[in-house]
C-alpha positions as a printed NumPy array, in Angstrom:
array([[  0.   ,   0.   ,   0.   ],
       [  1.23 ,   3.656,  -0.771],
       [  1.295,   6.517,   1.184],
       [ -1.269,   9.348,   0.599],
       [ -0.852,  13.006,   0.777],
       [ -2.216,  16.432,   0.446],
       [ -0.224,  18.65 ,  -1.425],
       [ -2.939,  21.136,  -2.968],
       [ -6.083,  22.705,  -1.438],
       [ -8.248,  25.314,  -3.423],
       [-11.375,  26.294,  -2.112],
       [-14.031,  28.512,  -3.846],
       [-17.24 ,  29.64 ,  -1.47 ],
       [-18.641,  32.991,  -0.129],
       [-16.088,  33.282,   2.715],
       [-13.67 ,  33.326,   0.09 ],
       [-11.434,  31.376,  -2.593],
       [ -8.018,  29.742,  -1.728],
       [ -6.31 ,  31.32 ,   1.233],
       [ -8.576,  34.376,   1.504],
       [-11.005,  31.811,   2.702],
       [ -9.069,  30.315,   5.59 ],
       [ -8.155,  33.549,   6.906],
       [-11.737,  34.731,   7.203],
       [-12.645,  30.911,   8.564],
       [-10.127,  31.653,  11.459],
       [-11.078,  34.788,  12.013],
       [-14.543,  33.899,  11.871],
       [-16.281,  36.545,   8.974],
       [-19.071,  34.42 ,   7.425],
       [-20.874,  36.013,   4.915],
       [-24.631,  35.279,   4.723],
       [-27.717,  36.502,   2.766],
       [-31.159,  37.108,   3.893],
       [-34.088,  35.739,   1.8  ],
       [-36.655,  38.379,  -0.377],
       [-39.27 ,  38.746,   2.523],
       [-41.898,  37.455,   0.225],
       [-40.619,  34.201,   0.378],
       [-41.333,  33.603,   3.924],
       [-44.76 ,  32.273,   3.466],
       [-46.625,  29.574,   5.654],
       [-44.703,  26.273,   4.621],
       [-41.01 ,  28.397,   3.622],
       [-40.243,  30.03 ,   6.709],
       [-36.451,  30.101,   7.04 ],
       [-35.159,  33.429,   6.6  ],
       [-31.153,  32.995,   5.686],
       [-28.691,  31.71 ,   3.005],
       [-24.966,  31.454,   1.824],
       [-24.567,  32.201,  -1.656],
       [-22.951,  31.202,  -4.581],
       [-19.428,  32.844,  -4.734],
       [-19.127,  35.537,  -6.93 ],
       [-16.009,  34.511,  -8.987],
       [-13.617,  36.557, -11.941],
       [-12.007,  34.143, -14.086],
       [ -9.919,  36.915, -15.697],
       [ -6.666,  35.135, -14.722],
       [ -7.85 ,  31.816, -16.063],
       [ -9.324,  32.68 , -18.855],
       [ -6.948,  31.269, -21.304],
       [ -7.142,  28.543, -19.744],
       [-11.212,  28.228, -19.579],
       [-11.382,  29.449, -23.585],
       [-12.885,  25.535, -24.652],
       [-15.734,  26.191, -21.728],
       [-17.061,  29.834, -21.245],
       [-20.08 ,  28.966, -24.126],
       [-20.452,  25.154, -23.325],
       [-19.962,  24.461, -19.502],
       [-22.451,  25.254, -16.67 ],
       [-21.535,  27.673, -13.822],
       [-20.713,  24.28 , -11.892],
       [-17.751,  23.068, -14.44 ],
       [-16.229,  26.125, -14.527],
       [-15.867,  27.278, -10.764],
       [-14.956,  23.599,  -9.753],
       [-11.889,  24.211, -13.116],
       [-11.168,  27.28 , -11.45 ],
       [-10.528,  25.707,  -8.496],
       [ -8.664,  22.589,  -9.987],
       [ -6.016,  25.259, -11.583],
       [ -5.87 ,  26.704,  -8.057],
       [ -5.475,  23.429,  -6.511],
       [ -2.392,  22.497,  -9.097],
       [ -0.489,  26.121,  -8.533],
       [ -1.03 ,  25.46 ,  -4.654],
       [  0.499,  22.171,  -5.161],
       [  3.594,  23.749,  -7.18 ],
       [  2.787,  21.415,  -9.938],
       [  3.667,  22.939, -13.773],
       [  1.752,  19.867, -15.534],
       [  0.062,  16.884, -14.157],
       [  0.881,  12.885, -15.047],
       [ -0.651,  11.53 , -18.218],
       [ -2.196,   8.793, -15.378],
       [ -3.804,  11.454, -13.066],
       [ -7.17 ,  10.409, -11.767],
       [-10.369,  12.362, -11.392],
       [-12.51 ,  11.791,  -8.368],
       [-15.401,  14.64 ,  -8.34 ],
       [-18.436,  14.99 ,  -5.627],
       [-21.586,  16.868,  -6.413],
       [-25.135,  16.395,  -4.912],
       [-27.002,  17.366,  -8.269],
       [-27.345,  18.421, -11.557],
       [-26.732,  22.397, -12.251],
       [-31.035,  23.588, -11.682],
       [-30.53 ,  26.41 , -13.469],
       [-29.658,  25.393, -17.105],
       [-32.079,  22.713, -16.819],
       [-34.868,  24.889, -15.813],
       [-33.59 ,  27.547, -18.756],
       [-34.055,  24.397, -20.83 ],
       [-37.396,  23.562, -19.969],
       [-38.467,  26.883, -20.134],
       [-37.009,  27.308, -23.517],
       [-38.794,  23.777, -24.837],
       [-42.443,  24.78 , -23.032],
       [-41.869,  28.101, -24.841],
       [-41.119,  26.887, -28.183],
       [-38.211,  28.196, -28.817],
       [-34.853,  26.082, -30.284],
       [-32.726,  25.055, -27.091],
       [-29.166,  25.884, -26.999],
       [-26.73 ,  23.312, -28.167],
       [-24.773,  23.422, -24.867],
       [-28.046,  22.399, -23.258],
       [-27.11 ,  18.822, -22.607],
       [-23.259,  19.395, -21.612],
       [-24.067,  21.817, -19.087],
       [-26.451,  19.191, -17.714],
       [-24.578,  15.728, -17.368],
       [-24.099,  15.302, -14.198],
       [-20.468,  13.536, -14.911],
       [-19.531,  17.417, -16.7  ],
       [-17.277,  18.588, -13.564],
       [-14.746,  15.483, -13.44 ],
       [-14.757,  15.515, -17.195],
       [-13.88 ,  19.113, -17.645],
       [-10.778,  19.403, -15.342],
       [ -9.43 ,  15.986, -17.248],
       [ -9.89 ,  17.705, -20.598],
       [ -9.113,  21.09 , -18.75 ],
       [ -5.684,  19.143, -17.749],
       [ -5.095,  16.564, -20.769],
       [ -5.101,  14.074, -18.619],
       [ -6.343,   9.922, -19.02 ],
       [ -6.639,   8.59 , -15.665],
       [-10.133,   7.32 , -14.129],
       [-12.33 ,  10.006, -14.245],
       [-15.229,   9.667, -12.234],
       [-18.395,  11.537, -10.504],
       [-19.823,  10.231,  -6.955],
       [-23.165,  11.366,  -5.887],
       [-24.104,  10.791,  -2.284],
       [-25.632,  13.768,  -1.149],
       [-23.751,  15.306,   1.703],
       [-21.168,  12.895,   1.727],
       [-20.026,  13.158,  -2.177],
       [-17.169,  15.272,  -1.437],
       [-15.868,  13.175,   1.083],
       [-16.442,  10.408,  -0.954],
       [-14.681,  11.284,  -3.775],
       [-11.585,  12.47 ,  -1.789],
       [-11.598,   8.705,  -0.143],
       [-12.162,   7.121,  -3.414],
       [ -8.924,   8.958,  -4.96 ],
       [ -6.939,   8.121,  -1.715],
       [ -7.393,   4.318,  -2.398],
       [ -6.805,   4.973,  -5.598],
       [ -3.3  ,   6.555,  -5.193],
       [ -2.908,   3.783,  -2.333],
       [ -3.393,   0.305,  -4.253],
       [ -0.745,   1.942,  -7.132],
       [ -3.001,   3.086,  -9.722],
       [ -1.821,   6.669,  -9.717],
       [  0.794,   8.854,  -8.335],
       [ -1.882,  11.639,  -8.438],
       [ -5.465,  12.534,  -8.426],
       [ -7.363,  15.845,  -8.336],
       [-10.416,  15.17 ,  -6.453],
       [-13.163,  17.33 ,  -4.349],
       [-16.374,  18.291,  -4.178],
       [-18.654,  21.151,  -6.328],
       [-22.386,  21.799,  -6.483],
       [-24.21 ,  25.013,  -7.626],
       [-27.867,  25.341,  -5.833],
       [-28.757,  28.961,  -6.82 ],
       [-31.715,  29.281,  -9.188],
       [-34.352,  32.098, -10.106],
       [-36.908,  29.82 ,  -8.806],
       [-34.833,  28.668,  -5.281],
       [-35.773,  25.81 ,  -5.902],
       [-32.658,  23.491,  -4.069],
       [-33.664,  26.243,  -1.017],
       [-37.364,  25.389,  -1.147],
       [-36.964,  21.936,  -1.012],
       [-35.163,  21.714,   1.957],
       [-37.024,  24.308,   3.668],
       [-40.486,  22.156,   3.522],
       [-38.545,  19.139,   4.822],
       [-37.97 ,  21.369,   7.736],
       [-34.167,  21.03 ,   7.254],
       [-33.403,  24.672,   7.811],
       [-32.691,  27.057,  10.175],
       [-35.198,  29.082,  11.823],
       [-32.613,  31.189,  13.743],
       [-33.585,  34.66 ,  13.961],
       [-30.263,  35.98 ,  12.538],
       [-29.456,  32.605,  10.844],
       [-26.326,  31.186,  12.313],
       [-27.497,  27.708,  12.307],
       [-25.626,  27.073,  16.035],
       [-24.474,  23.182,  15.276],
       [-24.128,  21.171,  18.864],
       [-26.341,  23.741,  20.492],
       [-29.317,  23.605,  22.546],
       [-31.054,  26.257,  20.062],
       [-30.07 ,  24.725,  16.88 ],
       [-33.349,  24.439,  14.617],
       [-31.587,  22.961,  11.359],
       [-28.632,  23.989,   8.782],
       [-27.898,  27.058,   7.097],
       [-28.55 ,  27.062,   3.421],
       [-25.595,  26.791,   1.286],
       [-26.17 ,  27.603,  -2.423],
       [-22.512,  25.983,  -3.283],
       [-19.329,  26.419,  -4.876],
       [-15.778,  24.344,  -5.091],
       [-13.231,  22.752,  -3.36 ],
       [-10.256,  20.352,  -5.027],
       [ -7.529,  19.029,  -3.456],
       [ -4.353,  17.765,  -4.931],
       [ -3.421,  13.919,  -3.699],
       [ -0.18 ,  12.488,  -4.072],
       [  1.586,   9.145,  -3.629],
       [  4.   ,  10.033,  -0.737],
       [  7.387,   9.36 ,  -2.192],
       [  6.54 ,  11.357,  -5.224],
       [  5.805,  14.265,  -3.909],
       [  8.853,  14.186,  -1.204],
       [ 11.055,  13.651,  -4.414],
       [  9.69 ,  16.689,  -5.874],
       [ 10.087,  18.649,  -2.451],
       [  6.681,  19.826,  -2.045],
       [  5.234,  21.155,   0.744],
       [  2.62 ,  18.36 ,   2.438],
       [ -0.493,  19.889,   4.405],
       [ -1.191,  16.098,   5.944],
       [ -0.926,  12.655,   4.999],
       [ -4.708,  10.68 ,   4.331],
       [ -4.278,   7.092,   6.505],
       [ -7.47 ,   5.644,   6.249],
       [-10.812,   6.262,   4.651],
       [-14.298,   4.504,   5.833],
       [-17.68 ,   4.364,   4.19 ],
       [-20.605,   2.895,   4.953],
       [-25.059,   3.001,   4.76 ],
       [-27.486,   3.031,   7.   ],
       [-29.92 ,   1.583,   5.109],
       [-32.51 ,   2.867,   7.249],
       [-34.473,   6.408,   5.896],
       [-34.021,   8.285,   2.72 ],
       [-33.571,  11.565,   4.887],
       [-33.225,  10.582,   8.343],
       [-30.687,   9.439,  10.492],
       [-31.653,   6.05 ,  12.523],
       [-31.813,   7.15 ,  16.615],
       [-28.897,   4.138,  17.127],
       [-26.5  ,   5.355,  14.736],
       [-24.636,   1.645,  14.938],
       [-23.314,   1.956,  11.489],
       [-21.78 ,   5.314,  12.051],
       [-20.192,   3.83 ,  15.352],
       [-18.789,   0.748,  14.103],
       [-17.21 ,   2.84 ,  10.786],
       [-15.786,   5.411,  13.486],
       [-14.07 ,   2.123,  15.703],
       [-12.965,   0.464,  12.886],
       [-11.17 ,   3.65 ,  11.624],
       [-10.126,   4.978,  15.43 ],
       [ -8.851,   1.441,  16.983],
       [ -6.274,   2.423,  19.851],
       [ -5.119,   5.368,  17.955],
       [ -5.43 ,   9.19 ,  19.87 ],
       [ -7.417,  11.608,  17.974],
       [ -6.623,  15.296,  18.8  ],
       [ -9.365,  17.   ,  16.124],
       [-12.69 ,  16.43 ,  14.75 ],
       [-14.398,  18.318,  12.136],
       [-17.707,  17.475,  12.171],
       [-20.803,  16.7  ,  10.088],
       [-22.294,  19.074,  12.577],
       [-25.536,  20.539,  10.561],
       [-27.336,  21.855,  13.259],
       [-30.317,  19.774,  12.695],
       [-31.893,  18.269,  15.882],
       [-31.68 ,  15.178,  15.043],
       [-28.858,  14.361,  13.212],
       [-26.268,  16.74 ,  15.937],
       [-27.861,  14.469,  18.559],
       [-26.981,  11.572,  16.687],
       [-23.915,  12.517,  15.874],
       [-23.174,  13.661,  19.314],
       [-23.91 ,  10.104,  20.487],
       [-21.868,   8.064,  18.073],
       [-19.046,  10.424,  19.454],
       [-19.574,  10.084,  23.284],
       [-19.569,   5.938,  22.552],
       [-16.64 ,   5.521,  20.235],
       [-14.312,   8.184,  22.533],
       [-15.895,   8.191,  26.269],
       [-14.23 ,  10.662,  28.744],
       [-11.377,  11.2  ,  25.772],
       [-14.088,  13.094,  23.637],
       [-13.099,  15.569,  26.676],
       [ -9.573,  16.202,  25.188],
       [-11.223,  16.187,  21.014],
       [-11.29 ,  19.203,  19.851],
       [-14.239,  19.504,  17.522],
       [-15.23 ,  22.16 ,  15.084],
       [-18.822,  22.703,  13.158],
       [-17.297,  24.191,   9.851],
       [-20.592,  24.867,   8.88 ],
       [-21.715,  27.336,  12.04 ],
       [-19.934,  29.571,   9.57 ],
       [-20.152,  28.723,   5.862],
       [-23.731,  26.921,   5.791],
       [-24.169,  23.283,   4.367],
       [-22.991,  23.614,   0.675],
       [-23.946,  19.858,   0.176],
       [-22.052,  17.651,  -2.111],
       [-19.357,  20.126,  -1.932],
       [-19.373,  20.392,   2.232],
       [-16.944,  17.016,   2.833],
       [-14.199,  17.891,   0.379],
       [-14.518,  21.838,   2.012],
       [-14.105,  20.421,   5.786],
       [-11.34 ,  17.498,   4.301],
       [ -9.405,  21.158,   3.269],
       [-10.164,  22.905,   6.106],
       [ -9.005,  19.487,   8.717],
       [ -5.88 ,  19.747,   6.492],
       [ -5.079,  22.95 ,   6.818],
       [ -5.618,  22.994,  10.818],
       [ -2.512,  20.096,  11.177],
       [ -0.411,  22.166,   8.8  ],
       [ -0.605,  24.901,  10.468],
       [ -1.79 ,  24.35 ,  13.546],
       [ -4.796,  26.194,  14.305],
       [ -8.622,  25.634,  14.55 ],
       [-11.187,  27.882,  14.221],
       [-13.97 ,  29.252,  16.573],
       [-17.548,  27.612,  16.57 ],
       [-20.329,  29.658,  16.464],
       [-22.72 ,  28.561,  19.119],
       [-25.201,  28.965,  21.872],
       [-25.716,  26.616,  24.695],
       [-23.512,  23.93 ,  23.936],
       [-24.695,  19.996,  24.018],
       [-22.925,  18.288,  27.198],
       [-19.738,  16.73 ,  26.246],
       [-18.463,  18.148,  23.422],
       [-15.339,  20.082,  23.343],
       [-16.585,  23.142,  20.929],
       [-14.119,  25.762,  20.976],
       [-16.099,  29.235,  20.532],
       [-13.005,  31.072,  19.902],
       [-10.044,  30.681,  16.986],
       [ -7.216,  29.369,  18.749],
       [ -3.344,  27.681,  17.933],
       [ -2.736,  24.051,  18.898],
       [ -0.881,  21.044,  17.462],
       [ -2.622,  18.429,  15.434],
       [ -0.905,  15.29 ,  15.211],
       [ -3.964,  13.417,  14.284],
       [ -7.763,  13.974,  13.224],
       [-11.027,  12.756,  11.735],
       [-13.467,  14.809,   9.173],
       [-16.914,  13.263,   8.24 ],
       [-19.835,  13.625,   6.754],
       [-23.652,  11.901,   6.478],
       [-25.782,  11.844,   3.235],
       [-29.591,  11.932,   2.556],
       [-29.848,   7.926,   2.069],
       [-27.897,   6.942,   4.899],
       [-24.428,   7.826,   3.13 ],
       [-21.282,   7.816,   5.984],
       [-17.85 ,   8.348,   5.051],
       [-14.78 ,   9.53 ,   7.264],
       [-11.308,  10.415,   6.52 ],
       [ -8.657,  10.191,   8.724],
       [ -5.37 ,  12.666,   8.517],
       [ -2.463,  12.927,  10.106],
       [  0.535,  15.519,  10.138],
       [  3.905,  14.883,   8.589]])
């Protein structure tokens, strides 16, 4: 088995792209949206948002010429990122070999409504209307972006897909099929007729915090804060390779689990056994200093959560620092795991964590409310999908 590390991170969301966004993580400067006031009607009653990044791809554009008329918003901000991603890595070109491993929750809403529209209408649809719809467009872009022939693959499941997709490059790298992989997570969830937002909202999912910070662990926590999306990509390398090359390692990946429920399509079961045994069979005797949680702020699934936590750790859950990425940048879906993977990474590089945004904290948990410096030796991200979809990566620093 090889060695797995991190040698790239690129994040685009509303906090911010690339480093921008993990200085305004740590110092804790989310940026959220409130909803048109007409919305707010008897079954749509949550009141806040996180949207899409607004991104110039000036500097790129050379780059993005075979795209800006035939890829969705989607393809093009998770490219954006990927280019990111492969300057942050110090990489000039990428192996013939690379892999692709992409997350996304969904399909791009908005050219597929424009093309609906534009059929009901009668009018001739546009000829990128199908490209900009498949949902296997983002890993296919950055290989073509990249001229690269490795596997190139999309994984859809839900909340989990960008966690997912890092594991499945990580065992891909590990069993020799690769030296490299670009892999992450990118979904785009703004539309003129809300629709992603609506749908959650009459499932209850979201939060009905008065100034919408969703609070995850927290005695007032009423469900997540709306993400509408954006990109994150991460640059995995086979160990050797990249210490040959002398680049500069955020964390090495040692294990990945996955695993289903098979219990709700939406709902977590109240004995979250599955989510247990995954976390044993990944923790074993090993200390964990750092946990970055699923941590939506839903009732339910925090409490659930919570609980799989106290049993697999007991009174060392105590000395576990954990962090609720998403008290700041919302849920952002199928593009949330690979975000908190970055984010985990970047904590054991450089050896902070950042504040949680809470109220009354659930017993047991150590939640940090402010941004502080400590050393990360080793640590655990995860994340649980609509359909029962668990998946945890574990990384440790170098």
């Amino acid at each position: 088995m090889h060695r797995v590390v991190i040698t790239g991170i690129a994040p685009i969301v509303a906090m911010g792209k690339g480093q921008d966004f993990f200085d305004n993580l740590m110092a804790m400067k989310p940026v959220i949206k409130q909803t048109d006031p007409s919305y707010c009607d008897g079954a749509n009653i949550s009141k806040w948002y996180v949207p899409y990044p607004e991104l110039d791809i000036t500097p790129y554009k050379a780059s993005l010429k075979q795209m800006t008329l035939i890829a969705s918003r989607n393809a093009i901000t998770a490219a954006v990122a990927a280019l990111m991603a492969k300057e942050d890595a110090g990489l000039e070109k990428l192996d013939p070999d690379t892999a692709v491993f992409f997350g996304g929750s969904t399909m791009d809403a908005e050219d597929i409504l424009m093309a609906h529209n534009t059929v009901k209408e009668g009018r001739r649809l546009h000829p990128s209307s199908n490209p900009k719809s498949m949902a296997n467009a983002v890993p296919a872009w950055i290989s073509i972006l990249f001229g690269i022939h490795g596997r190139s693959q999309v994984i859809s499941t839900a909340c989990a897909s960008g966690t997912d997709a890092i594991g499945a490059a990580y065992e891909h790298i590990c069993m020799g099929k690769a030296k490299k992989a670009v892999c992450g997570g990118a979904d785009q969830m703004s539309c003129s007729s809300e629709l992603f937002f609506r749908s959650f909202d009459v499932l209850g999912a979201l939060t009905r915090s008065p100034d919408g910070f969703p609070r995850p662990f927290s005695e007032e926590r009423s469900g997540f804060l709306f993400s509408e999306g954006g990109a994150c990509v991460l640059i995995l390398e086979e160990y050797e390779s990249a210490m040959a090359r002398g680049a500069r390692i955020y964390a090495e990946i040692t294990d990945f689990q996955a695993c289903c429920d098979a219990y709700h399509i939406v709902k977590m079961p109240e004995n979250p056994e599955q989510v247990i045994s995954m976390f044993k069979n990944m923790v074993k005797e090993k200390t964990i200093d750092y946990y970055n949680a699923h941590g939506t702020a839903t009732t339910v699934n925090d409490q659930m959560e919570a609980s799989a936590l106290r049993e697999v750790f007991g009174s060392e859950l105590n000395h576990i620092l954990v962090n609720a990425t998403k008290s700041m940048t919302g849920h952002a879906i199928g593009t949330s795991g690979a975000l908190e993977a970055a984010v985990t990474a970047y904590s054991i590089k450089n050896g902070i964590v950042h504040g949680n945004m809470i109220g009354t904290p659930m017993e047991g948990l150590n939640l940090p409310r402010e941004t502080q410096k400590c050393e990360i030796h080793r640590a655990i991200t995860a994340s649980f999908g609509f359909g029962g979809h668990n998946s945890a990566l574990m990384l440790e620093k170098i």
